[in-house]
C-alpha positions in Angstrom: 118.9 82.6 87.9 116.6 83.3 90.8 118.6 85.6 93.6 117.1 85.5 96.9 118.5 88.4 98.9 118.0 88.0 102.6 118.0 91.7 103.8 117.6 93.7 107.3 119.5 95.0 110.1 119.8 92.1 113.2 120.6 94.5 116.2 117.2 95.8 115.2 115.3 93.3 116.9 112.3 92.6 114.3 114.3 94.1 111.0 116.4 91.6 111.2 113.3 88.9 110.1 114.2 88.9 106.6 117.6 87.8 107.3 116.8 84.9 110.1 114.0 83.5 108.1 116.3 83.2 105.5 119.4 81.6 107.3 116.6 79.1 108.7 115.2 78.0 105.0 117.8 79.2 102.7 119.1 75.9 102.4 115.9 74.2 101.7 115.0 76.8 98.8 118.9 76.4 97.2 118.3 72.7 97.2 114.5 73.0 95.8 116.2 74.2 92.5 119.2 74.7 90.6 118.1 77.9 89.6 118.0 79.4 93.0 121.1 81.4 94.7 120.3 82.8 98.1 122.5 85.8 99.6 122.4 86.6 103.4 123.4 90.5 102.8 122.0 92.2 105.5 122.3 96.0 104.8 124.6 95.8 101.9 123.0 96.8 99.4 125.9 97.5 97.5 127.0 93.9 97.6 123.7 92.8 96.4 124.1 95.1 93.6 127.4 93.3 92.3 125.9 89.7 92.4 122.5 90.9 90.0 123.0 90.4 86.6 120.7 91.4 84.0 118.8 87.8 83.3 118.0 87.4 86.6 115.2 87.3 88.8 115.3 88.7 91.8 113.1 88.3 95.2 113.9 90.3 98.9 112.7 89.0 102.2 112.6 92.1 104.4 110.7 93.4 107.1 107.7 95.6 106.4 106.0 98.6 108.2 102.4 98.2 106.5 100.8 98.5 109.8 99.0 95.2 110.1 99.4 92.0 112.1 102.8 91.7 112.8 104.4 88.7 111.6 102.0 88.5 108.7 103.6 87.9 105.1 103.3 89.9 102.3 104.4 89.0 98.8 104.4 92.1 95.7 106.1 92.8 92.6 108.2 94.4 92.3 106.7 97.0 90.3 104.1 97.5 93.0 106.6 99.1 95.8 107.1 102.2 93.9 104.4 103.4 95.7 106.8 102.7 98.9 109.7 105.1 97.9 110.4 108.5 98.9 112.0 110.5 96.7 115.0 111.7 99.5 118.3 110.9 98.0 120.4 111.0 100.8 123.2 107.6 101.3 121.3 107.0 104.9 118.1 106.2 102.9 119.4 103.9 100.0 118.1 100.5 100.1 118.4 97.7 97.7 114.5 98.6 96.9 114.6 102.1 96.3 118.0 101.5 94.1 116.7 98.8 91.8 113.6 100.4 91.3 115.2 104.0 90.2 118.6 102.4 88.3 117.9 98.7 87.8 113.6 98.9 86.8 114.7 95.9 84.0 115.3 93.2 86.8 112.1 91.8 87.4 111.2 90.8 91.3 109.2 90.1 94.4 109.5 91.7 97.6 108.5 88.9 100.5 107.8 91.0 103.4 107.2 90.1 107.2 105.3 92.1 109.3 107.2 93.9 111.9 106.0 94.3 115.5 108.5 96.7 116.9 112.1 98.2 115.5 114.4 98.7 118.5 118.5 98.4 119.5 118.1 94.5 120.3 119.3 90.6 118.7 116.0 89.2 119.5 113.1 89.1 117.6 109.7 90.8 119.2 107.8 88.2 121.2 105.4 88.2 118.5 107.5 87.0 116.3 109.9 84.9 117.9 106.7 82.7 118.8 105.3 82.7 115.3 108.9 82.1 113.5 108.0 78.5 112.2 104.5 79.2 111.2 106.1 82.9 109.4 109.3 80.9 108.1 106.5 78.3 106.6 104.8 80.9 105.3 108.0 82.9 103.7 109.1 79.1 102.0 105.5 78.8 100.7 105.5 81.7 99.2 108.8 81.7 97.5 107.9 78.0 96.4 104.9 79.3 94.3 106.7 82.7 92.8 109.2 79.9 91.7 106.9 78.2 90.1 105.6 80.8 88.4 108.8 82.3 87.1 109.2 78.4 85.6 105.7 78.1 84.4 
């Protein structure tokens, strides 16, 4: 099965993206194929963690801090975001990244990523990407379509 994990805090404004995208197209992608769950979780990592099982595939839609154009989508393997993790081990830190990564490096994955603009106490989205949601949640489907297809190829 493919597990879509929508991930990000939403009263912090833009790292909440992965998690509205996904409430706005999650639908869509569960009805695309029968092999598709999708799991609004937030910051839970730990519940994440309980619904991944070992044939699985598994892609995150999260915000990114790559400094470029906010809004911009990013899609990687996986394998690729090692580069991303610190080595800190302290419980303020863990992330469903960093712990499948170091515990779970057998589940293969994506990681979509959106662009942040800024990270602040706030519900709404940045300007930036409050006006670019529909071209960005375009984008995210796109890009989920075709790892799909690839995983099925």
């Amino acid at each position: 099965m493919i597990k879509i994990f929508a991930i990000g805090n939403i009263i912090l404004g833009d790292d909440g993206i992965g998690v509205k995208v996904m409430e706005f197209i999650g639908a869509q992608l569960e009805s695309y194929s029968e092999e598709v769950k999708v799991l609004i979780v937030g910051i839970d990592y730990i519940y994440c963690l309980n619904e991944i099982n070992k044939e699985d595939t598994v892609i995150l839609v999260d915000s990114t801090y790559f400094g470029i154009e906010p809004g911009r989508v990013s899609v990687l393997n996986l394998k690729e975001c090692d580069k991303f993790i610190s080595p800190c081990r302290d419980m303020h830190s863990e992330n469903l990244l960093r712990v499948l990564r170091e515990e779970y490096r057998e589940i293969p994955g994506y990681l979509v990523g959106i662009e942040v603009e800024k990270v602040n106490y706030s519900l709404e989205l940045s300007k930036t990407l409050k006006d670019n949601f529909s071209e960005i949640t375009k984008k995210v489907f796109r890009e989920i379509k075709r790892i799909i297809g690839d995983i099925n190829a």
